[in-house]
MDAnalysis code that builds the backbone (N, CA, C; Angstrom):
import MDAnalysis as mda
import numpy as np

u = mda.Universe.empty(477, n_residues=159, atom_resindex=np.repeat(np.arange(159), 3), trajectory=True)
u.add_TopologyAttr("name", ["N", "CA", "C"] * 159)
u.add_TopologyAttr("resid", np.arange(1, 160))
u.add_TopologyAttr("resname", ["UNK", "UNK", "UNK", "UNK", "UNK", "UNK", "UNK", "UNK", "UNK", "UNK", "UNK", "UNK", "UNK", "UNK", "UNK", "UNK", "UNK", "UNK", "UNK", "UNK", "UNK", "UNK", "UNK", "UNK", "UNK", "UNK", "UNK", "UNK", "UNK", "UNK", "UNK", "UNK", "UNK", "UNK", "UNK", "UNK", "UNK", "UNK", "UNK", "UNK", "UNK", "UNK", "UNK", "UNK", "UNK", "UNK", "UNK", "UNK", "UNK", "UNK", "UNK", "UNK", "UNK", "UNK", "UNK", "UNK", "UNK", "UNK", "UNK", "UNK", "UNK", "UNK", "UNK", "UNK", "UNK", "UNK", "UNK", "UNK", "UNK", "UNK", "UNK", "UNK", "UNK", "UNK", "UNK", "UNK", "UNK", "UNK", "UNK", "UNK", "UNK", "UNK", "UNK", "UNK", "UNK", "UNK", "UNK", "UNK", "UNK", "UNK", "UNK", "UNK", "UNK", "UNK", "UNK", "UNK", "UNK", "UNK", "UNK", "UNK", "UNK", "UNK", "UNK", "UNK", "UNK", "UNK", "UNK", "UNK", "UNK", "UNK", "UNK", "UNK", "UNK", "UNK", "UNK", "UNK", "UNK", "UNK", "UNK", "UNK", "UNK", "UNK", "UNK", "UNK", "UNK", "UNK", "UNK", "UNK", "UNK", "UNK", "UNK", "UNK", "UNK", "UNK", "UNK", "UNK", "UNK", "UNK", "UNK", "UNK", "UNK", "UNK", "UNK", "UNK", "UNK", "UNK", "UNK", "UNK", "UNK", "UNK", "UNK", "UNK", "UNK", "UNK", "UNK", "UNK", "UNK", "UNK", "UNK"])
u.atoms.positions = np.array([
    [-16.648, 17.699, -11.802],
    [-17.904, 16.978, -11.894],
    [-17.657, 15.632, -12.582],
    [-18.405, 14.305, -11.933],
    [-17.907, 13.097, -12.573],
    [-18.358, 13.047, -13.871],
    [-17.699, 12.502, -15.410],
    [-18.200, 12.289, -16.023],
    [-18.339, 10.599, -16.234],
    [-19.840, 10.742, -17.257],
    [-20.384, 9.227, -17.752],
    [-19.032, 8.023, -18.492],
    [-18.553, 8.950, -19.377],
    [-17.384, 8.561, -19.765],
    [-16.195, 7.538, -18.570],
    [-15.907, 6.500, -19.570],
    [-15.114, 5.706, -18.920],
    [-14.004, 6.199, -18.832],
    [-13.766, 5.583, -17.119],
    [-11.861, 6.171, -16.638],
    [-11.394, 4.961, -16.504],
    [-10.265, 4.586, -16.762],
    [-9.497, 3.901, -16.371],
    [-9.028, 3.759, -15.256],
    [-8.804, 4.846, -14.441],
    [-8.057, 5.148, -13.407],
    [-8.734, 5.026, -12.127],
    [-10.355, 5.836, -12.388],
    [-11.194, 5.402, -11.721],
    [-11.828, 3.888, -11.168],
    [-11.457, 3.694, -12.240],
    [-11.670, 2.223, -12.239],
    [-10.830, 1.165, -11.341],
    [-9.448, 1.521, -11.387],
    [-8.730, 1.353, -10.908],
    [-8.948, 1.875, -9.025],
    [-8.941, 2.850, -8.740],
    [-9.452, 3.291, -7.730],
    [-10.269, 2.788, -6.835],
    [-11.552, 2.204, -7.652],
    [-12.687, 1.579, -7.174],
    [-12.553, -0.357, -6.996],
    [-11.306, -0.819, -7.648],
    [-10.722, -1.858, -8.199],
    [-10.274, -1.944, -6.763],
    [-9.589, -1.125, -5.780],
    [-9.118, -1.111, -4.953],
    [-9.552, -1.993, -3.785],
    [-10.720, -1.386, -3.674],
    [-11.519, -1.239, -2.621],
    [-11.837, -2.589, -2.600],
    [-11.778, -3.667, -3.800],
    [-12.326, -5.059, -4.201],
    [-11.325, -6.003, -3.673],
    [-9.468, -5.484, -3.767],
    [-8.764, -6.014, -3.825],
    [-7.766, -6.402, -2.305],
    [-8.391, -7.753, -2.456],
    [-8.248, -8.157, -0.546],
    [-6.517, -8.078, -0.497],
    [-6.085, -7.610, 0.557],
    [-4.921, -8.110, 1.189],
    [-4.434, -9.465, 1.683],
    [-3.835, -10.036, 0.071],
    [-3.813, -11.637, -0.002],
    [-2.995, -12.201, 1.392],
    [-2.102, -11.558, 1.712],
    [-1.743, -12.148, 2.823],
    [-2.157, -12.686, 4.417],
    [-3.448, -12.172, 4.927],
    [-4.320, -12.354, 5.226],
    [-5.357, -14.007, 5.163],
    [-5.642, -13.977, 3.899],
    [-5.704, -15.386, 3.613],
    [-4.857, -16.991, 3.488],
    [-3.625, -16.421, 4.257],
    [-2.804, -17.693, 4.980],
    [-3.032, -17.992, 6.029],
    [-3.751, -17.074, 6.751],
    [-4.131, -17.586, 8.379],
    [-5.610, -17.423, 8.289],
    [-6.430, -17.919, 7.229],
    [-7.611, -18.163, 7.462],
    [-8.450, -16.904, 7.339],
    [-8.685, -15.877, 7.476],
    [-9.352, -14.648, 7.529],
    [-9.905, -14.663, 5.786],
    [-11.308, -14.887, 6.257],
    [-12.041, -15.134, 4.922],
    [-12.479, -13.942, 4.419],
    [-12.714, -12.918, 4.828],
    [-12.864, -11.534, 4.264],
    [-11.986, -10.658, 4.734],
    [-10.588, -10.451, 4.167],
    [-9.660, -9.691, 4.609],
    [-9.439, -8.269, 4.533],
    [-8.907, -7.356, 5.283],
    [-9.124, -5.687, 4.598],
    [-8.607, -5.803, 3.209],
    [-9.258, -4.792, 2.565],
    [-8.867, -5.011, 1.115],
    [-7.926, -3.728, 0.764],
    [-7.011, -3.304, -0.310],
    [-5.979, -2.673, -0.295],
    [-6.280, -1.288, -0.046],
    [-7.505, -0.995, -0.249],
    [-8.235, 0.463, -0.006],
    [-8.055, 0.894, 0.946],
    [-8.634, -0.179, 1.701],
    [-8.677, 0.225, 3.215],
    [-7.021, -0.060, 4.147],
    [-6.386, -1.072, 3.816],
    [-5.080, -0.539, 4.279],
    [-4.573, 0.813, 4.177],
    [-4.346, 1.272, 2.441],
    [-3.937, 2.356, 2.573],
    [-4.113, 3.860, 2.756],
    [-5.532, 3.530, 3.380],
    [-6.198, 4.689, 3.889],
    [-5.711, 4.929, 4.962],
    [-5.752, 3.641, 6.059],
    [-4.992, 4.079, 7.087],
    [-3.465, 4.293, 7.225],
    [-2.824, 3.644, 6.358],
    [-1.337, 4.357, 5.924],
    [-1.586, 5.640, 5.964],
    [-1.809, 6.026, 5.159],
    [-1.986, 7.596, 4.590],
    [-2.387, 8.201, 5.982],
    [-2.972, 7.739, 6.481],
    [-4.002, 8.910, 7.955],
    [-3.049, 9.309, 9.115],
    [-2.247, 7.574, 9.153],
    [-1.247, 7.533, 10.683],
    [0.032, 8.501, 9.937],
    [0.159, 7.833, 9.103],
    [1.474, 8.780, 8.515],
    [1.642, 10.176, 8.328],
    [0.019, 10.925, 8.027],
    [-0.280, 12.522, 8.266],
    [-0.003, 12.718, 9.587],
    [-0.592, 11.757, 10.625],
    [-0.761, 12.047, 11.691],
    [0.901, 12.926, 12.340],
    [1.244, 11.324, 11.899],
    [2.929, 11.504, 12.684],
    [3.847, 12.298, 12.047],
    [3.159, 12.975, 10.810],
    [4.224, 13.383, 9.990],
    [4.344, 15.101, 10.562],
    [3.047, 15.042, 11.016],
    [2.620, 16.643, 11.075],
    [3.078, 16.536, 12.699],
    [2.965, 15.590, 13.620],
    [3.298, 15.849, 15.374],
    [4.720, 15.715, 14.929],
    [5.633, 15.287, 14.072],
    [7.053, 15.501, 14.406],
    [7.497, 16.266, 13.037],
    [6.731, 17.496, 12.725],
    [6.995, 18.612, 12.308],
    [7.376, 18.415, 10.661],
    [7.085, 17.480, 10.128],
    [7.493, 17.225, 8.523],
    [6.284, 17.318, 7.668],
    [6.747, 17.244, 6.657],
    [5.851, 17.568, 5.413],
    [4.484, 16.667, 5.263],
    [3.586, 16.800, 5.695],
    [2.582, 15.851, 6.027],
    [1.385, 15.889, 5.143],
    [1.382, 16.453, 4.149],
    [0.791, 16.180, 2.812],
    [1.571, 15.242, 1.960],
    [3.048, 15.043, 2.096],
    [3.621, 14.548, 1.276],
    [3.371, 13.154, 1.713],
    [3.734, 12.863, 3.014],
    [3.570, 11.631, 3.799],
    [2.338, 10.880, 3.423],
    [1.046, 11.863, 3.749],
    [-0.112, 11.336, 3.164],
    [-0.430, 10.638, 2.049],
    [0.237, 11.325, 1.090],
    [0.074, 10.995, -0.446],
    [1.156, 9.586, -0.620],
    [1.970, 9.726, 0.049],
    [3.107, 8.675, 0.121],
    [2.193, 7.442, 0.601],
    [1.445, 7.180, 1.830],
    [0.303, 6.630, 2.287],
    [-0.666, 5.841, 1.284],
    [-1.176, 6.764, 0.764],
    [-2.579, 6.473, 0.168],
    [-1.988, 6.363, -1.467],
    [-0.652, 6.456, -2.171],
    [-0.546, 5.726, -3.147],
    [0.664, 4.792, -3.319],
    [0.808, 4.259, -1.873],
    [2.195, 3.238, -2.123],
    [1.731, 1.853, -2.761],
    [0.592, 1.942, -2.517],
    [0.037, 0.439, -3.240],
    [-1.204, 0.523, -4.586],
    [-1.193, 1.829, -5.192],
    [-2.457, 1.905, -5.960],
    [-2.000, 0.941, -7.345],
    [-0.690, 0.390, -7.522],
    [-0.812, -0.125, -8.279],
    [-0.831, -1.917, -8.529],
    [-1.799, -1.929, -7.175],
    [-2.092, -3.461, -7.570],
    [-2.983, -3.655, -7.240],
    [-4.280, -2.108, -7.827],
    [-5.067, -2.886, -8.801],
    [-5.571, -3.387, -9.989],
    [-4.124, -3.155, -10.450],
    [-3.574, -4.394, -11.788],
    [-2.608, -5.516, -11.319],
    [-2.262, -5.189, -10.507],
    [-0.798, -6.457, -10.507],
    [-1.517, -7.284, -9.063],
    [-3.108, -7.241, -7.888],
    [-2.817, -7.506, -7.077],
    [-2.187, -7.074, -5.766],
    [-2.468, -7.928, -4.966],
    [-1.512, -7.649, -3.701],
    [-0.410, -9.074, -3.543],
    [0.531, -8.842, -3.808],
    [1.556, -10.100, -3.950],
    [2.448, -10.602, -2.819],
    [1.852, -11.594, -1.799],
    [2.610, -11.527, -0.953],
    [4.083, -11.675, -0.981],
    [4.437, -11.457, 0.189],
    [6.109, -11.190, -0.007],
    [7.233, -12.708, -0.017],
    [5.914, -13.223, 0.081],
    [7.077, -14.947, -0.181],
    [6.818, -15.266, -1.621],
    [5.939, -14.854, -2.460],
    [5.794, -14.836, -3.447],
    [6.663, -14.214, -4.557],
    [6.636, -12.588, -3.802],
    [7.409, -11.741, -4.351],
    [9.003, -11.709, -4.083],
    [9.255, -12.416, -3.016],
    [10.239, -13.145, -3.094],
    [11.190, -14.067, -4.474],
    [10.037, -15.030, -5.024],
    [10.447, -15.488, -5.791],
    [10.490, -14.954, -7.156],
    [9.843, -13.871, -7.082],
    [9.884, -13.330, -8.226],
    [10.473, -12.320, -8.700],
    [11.144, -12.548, -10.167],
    [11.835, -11.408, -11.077],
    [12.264, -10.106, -10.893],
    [13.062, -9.312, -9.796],
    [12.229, -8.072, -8.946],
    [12.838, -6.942, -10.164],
    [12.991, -7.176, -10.777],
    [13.554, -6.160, -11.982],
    [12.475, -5.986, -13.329],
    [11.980, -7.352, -13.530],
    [10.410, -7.322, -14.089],
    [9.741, -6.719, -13.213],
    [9.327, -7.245, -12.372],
    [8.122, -6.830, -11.576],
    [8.596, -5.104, -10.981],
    [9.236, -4.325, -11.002],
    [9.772, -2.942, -10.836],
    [8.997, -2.280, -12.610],
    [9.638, -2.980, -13.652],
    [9.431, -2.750, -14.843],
    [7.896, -2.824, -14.927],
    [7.089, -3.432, -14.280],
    [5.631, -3.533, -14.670],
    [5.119, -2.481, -14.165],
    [5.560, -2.492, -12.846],
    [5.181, -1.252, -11.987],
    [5.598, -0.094, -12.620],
    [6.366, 0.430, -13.354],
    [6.655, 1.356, -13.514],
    [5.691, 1.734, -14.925],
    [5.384, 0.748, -16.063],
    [4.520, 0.930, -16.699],
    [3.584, 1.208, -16.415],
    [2.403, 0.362, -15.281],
    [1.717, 1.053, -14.605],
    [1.222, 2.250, -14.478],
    [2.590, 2.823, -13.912],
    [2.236, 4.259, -12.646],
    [2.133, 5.054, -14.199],
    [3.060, 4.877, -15.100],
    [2.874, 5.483, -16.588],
    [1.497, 5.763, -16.799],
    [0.687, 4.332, -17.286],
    [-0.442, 3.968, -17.840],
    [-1.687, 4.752, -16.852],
    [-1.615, 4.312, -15.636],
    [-2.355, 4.686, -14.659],
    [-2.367, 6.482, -14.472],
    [-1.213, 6.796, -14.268],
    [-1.266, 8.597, -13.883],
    [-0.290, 9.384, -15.014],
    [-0.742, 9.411, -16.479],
    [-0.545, 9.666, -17.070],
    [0.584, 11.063, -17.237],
    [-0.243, 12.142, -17.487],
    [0.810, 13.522, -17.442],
    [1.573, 13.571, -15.942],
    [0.899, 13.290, -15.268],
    [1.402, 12.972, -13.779],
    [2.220, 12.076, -13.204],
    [2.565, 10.892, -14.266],
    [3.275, 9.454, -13.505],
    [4.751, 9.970, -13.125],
    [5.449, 11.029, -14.110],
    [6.895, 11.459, -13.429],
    [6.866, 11.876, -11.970],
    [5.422, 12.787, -11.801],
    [5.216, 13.192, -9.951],
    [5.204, 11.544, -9.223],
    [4.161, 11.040, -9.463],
    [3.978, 10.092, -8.963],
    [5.132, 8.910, -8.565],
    [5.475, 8.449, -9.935],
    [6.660, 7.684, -9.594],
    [8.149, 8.360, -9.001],
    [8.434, 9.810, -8.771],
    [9.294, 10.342, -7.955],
    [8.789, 9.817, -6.704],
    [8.001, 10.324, -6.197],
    [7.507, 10.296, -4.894],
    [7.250, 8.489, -4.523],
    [7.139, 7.815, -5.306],
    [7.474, 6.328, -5.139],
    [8.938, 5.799, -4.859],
    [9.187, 5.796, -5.918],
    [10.502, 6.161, -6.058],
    [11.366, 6.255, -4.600],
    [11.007, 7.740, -3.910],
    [11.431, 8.268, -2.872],
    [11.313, 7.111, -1.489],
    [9.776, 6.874, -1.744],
    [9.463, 5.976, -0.400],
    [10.304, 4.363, -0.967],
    [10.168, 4.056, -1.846],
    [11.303, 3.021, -1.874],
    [12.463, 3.228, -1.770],
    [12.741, 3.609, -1.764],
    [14.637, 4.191, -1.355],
    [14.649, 4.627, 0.203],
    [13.533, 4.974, 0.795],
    [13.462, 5.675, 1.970],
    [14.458, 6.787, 1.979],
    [14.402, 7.718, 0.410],
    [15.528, 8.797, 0.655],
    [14.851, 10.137, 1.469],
    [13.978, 10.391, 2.513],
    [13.443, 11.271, 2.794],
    [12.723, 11.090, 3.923],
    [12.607, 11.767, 5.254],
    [12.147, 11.261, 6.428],
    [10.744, 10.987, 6.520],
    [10.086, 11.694, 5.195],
    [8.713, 11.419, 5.239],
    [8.819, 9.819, 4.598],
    [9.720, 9.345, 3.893],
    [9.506, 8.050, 3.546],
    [9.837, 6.925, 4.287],
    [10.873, 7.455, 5.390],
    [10.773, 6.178, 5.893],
    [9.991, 6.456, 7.042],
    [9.305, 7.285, 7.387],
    [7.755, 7.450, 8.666],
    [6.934, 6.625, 7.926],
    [6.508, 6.405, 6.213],
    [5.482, 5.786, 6.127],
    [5.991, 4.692, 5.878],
    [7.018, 4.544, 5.286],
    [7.232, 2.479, 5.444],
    [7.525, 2.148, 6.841],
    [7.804, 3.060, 8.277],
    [7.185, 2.725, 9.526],
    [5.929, 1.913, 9.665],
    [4.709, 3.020, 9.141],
    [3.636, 3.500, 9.444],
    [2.997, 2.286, 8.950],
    [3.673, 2.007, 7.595],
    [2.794, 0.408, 6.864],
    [2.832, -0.411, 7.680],
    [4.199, -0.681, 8.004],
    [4.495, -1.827, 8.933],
    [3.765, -1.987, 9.969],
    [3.455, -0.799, 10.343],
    [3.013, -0.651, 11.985],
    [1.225, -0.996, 11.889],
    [0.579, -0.336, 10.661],
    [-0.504, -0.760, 9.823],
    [-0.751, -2.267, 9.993],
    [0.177, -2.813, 9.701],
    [-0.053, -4.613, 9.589],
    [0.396, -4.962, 11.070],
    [0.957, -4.820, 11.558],
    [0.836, -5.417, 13.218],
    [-0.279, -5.175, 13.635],
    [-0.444, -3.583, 13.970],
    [-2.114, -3.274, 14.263],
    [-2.968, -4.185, 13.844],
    [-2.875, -4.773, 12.625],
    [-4.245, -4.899, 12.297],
    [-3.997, -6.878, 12.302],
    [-2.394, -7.111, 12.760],
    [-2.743, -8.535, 13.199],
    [-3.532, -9.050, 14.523],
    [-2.876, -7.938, 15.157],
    [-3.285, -7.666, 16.728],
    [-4.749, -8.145, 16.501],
    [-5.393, -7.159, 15.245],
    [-7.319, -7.426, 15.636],
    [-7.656, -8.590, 15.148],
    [-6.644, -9.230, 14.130],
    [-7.413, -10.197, 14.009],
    [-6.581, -11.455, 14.599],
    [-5.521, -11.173, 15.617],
    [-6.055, -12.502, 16.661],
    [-6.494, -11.874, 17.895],
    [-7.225, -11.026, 18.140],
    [-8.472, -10.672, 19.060],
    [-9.656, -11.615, 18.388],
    [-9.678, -10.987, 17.216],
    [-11.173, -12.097, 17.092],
    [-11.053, -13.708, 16.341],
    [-9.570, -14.165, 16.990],
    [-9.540, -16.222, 16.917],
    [-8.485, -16.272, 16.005],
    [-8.061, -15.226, 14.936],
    [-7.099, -15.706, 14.072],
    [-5.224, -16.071, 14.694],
    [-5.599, -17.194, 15.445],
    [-4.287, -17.275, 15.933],
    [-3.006, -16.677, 15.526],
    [-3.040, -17.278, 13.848],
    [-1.931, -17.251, 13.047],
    [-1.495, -16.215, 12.505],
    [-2.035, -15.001, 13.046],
    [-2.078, -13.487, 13.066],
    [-1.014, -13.423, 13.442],
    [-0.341, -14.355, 14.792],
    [0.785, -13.696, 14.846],
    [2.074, -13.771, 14.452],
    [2.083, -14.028, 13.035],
    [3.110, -14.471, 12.064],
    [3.153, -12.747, 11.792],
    [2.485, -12.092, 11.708],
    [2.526, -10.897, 11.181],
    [2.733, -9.387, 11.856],
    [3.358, -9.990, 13.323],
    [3.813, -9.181, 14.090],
    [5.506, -8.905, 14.500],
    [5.688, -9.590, 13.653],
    [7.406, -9.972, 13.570],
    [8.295, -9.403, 12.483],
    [9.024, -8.339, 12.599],
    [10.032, -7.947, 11.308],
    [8.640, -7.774, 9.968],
    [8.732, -8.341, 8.806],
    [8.067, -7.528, 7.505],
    [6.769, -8.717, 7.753],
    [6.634, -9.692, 8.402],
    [5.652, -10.147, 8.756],
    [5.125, -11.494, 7.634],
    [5.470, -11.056, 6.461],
    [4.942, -11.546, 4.883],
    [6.099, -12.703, 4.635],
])
């Protein structure tokens, strides 16, 4: 049952849903999906495919729906950005984070991160497929409706 009491985490959660997919806003798209909704559909295609080619498809899911929960503290940072930046800090923040954020839980959590960054496990690399495949899809719609420059984001990591 929800309580009145402040969550952090919740907060975070709901933080999500606010937090546009900055990359998006290089080709003009003034209200972009926001990280919620990307990784909802991560999470959905990746059950999907995880379960038609016989693998662990709860794990996949969860792999899905928390590969990005932690930027809604850090953002969504595009990858020319993140490019230039510190990737040993920025690992280190993240990892405080997943700490701060999923407390008794962050050792589960950051394993299973962990995992999909390394792609040591077939469910991990179906969903860093599945992301990828996430952002083509969804350049596709938005140069259906005029965003030419959509199709920067149909090519290799796209960002």
């Amino acid at each position: 049952m929800p309580s009145a009491a402040p969550d952090p985490w919740l907060d975070d959660l709901f933080a999500l849903k606010r937090t546009p997919r900055s990359g998006w806003f290089r080709i003009g798209v003034p209200q972009p999906e926001s990280v919620a909704e990307h990784s909802y559909a991560v999470g959905l295609l990746a059950w999907r495919a995880a379960r038609a080619a016989g693998l662990n498809a709860e794990r996949a899911l969860l792999m899905g729906l928390l590969h990005d929960f932690h930027e809604a503290r850090l953002g969504d940072i595009p990858s020319p950005v993140k490019a230039r930046l510190d990737a040993a800090g920025l690992a280190a923040a993240e990892t405080a984070l997943i700490a701060e954020q999923w407390g008794d839980w962050a050792p589960e959590v950051a394993a299973l991160l962990a995992e999909l960054a390394a792609g040591a496990s077939a469910e991990a690399e179906l969903v860093h497929a599945w992301d990828g495949a996430e952002r083509r899809e969804q350049a596709r719609r938005y140069l259906a409706e005029g965003y030419r420059e959509a199709a920067v984001f149909l090519e290799g990591d796209g960002e």
